[in-house]
C-alpha positions in Angstrom: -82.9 -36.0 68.7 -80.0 -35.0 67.0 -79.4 -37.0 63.7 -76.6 -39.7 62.5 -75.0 -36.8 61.0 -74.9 -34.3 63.6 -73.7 -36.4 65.9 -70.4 -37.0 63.5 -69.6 -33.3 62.9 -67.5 -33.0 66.4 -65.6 -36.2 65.6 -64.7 -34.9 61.9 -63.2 -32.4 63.8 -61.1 -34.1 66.0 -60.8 -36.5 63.5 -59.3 -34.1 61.0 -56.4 -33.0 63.4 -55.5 -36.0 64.2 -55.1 -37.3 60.5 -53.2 -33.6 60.3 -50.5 -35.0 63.3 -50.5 -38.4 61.7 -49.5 -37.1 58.2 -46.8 -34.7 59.5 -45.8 -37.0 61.7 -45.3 -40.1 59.3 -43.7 -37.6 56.9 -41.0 -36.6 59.6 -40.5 -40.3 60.2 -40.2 -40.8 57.0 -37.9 -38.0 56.4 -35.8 -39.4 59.4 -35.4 -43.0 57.7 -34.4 -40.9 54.5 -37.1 -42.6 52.6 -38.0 -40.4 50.0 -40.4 -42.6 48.6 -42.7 -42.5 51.4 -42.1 -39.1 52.3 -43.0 -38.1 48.9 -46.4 -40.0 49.3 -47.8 -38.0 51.8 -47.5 -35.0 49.4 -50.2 -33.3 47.3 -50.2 -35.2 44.2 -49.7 -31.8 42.0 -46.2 -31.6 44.1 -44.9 -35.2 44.5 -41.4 -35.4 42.6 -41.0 -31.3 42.4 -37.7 -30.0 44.1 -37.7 -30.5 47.6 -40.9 -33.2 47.2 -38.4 -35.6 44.8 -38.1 -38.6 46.2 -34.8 -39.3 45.1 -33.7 -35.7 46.3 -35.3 -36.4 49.9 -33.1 -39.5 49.9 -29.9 -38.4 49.2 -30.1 -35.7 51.5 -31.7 -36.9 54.4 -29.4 -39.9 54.3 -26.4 -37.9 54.2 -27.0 -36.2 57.7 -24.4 -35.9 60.3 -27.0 -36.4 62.5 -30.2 -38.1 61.5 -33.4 -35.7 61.6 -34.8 -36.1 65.2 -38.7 -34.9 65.9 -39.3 -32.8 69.1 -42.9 -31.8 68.6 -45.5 -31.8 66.7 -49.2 -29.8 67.2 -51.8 -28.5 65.5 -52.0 -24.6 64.9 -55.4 -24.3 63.2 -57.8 -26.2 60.7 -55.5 -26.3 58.1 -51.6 -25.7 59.9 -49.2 -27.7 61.6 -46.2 -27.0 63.4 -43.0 -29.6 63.4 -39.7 -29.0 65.4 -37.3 -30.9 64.8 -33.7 -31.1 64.7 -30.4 -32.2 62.5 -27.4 -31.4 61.3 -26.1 -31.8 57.8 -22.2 -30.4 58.3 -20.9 -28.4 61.3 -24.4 -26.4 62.3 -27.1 -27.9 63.7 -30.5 -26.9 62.6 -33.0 -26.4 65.6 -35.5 -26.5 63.0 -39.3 -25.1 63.1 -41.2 -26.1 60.5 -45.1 -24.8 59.4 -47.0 -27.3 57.7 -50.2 -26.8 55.7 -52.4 -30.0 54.9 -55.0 -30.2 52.4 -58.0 -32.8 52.1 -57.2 -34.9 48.7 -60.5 -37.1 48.1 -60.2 -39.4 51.5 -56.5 -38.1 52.5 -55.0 -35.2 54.4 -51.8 -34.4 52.6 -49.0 -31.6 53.1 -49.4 -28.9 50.8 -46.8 -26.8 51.9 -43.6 -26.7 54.3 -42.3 -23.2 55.3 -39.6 -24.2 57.7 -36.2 -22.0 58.8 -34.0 -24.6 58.3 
């Protein structure tokens, strides 16, 4: 029989892309809201307050929008990626944005590591 353990393993799995959606997807939110605070909490700790992860940065930008950050998708790529579309516009452009999104386990927590996005 297999053991307690075993058993587990494909629901880590599972379990680990769905806390992947849910942290890009609460960050997005987040992001939408222009709350930098919470935004910035879903960051690796060694990031949090750094350039684009400042809280007050994500704030004043994100609540300057033309158009408030709207998400279109998001799904998993691979173990460790996620890809986020989205869209806004800040002035006269509109960004049809693609964003890729690597997590990281952090004790208990997945976090975003990384954002590479076009726009």
């Amino acid at each position: 029989t297999p053991s307690a353990r075993d058993a587990a393993l494909p629901a880590q799995s599972a379990g680990s892309r769905n806390a992947q959606i849910r942290v890009v997807d609460t960050f997005y939110r987040a992001l939408a809201a222009a709350d930098g605070k919470q935004a910035a909490a879903l960051v690796v700790p060694a990031k949090r307050g750094l350039g684009p992860f400042n809280e007050s940065n994500i704030s004043k930008f994100y609540g300057s929008l033309a158009q408030p950050l709207v998400i279109r998708s998001i799904r998993p790529l691979d173990e460790r990626r996620v890809e986020a579309k989205y869209s806004y516009r800040a002035s006269r452009t509109p960004c049809e944005g693609t964003a890729i999104v690597e997590t990281q386990q952090v004790s208990e927590q997945v976090l975003i590591r990384s954002i590479r996005a076009n726009c």
